[in-house]
N, C-alpha and C positions, 0 to 999 in steps of 0.2 A: 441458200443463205446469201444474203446482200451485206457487204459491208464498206458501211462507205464514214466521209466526215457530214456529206449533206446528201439533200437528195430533193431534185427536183418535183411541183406537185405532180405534173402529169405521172411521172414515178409511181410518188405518192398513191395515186388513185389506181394504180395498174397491179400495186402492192395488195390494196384492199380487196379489188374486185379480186384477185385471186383468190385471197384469204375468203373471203365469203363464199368463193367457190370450193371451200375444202381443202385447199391447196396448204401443202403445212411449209408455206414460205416465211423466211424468216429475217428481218432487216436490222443491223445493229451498228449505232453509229459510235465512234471512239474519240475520245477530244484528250491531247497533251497537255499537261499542267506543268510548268518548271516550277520549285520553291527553292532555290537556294542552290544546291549542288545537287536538288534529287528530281526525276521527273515521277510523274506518276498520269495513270491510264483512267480515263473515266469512261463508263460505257454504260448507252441505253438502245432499248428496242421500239422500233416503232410497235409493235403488237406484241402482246401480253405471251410472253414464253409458255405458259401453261396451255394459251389457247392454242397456238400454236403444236405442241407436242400430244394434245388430245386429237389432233387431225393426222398425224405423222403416223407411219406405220415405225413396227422396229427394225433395228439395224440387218437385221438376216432376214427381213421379209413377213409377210404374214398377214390375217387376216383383221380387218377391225370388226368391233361388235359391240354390245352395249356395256356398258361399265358396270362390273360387279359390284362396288360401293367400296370397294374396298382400296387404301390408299396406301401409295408405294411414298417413300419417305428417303431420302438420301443425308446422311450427319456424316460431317465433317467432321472427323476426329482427328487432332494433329493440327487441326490448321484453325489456332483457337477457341478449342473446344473440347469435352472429355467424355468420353464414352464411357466410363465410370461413373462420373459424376452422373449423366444422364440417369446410369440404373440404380443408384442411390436414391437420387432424390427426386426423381420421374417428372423428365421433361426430354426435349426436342429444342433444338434451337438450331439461326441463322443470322450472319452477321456478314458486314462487310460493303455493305450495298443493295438495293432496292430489289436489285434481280436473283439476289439469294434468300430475302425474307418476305418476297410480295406473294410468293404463291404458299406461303403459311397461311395467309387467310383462306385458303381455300376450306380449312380444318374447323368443324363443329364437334360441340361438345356429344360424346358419344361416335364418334366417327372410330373407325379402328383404322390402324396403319400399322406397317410392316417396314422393318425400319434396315436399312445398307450401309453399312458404312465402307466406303468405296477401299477398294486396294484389298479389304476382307473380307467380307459378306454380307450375309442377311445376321443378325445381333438380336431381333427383339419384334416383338410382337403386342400393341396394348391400348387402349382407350383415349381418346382424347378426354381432357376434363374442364377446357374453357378455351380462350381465345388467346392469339398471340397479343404477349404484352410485352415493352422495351425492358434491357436489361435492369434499369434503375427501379422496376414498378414490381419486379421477380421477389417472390421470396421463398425460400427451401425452409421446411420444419426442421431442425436440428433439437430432439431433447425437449419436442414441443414449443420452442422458442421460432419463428419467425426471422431467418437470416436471409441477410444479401447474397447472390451466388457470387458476389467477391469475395465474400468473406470464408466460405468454406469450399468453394472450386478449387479445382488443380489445373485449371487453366484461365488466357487472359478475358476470352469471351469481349473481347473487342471493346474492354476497359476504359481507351483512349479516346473511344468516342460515343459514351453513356449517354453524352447531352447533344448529340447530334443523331436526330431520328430515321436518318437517311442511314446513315452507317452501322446504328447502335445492332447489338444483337438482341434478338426478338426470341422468348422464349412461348413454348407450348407447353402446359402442364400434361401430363400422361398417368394412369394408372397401367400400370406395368402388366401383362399377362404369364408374360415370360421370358428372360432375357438369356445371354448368353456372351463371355467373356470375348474380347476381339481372338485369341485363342483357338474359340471356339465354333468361330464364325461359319457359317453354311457357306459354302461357295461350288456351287455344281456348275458345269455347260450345261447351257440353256437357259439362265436365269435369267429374269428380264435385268435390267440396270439404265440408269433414266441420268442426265446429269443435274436436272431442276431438284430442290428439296424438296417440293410436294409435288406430286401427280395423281391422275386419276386416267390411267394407263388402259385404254379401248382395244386391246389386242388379244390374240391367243397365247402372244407369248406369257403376259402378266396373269392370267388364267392359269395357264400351266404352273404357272411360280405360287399363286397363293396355294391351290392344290396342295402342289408338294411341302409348302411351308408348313402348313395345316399337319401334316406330317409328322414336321421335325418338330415344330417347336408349340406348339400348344397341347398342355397337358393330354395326360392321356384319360377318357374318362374310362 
């Protein structure tokens, strides 16, 4: 990983050829913002994080191979966002900035994914049912009625910036297969765990995990 505030073309181009060589390098630039008495951190990548992480092996090593179809998902719970709410009212979401909601588009209607919520475990298992949409365009059925997820979340879901599309939080609609309280979260050695929200994870290690998920958490027939 490269991290710099700029970065010269020859760089630039030494960066790509890598990257198209498979190389799962990764460049990320950070720029300081003062407003008053608060600073704040902005940060973007020269190449796309998801593409990047589908060339990377995982942290303990291991082989790549073709992609099961099957898609790992990381929620944020805690950190404006409820993992309740999610299995109430069946959705996924990301907020905050481009590099935690860009790799949502990776997700098609009918895709399944397997959902982490980091510090606990693996929580849920269930169906994609459309495309990421900003928070303002969300609606949860309450009672048959059509509600805003501000109106019936238990968290802020990144509120303050609804009408900023860079920041806003971006939901996914999901039909639920099976879910499981943070309580009750799967958490073994060995499990894969990715820091991007969406992945499509080329390893033995993320094989071994759906395996075992398959296991725990989808019904039994």
């Amino acid at each position: 990983m490269i991290v710099a505030s700029t970065l010269d073309a020859s760089t630039e181009r030494i960066v790509k050829y890598l990257s198209d060589q498979d190389v799962p390098i990764k460049v990320i630039f950070f720029q300081v913002f003062t407003d008053a008495q608060t600073q704040y951190i902005s940060r973007s990548w020269l190449i796309d994080p998801a593409e990047t992480e589908s060339k990377a092996l995982p942290p303990t090593g291991g082989a790549k191979g073709e992609w099961s179809g099957e898609f790992y998902v990381s929620f944020g719970h805690d950190t404006g966002r409820n993992w309740e709410d999610a299995r109430k009212y069946g959705f996924i979401s990301a907020g905050g900035g481009t590099w935690y909601t860009q790799t949502l588009q990776l997700l098609s209607q009918g895709d399944r994914i397997w959902v982490l919520v980091p510090k606990y475990g693996y929580v849920g298992v269930g169906i994609v049912q459309g495309p990421a949409v900003p928070a303002r365009d969300f609606k949860v059925s309450v009672d048959g009625v059509a509600r805003s997820i501000f109106d019936v979340g238990n968290a802020s879901y990144q509120k303050k910036f609804v009408d900023d599309d860079d920041k806003s939080e971006y939901f996914v609609p999901v039909e639920w297969i099976s879910t499981r309280p943070l309580s009750a979260a799967i958490h073994e050695v060995g499990l894969f765990g990715n820091q991007n929200t969406v992945a499509r994870p080329r390893t033995l290690k993320w094989n071994h995990t759906v395996k075992r998920l398959k296991t725990l958490l989808l019904p039994k027939e």
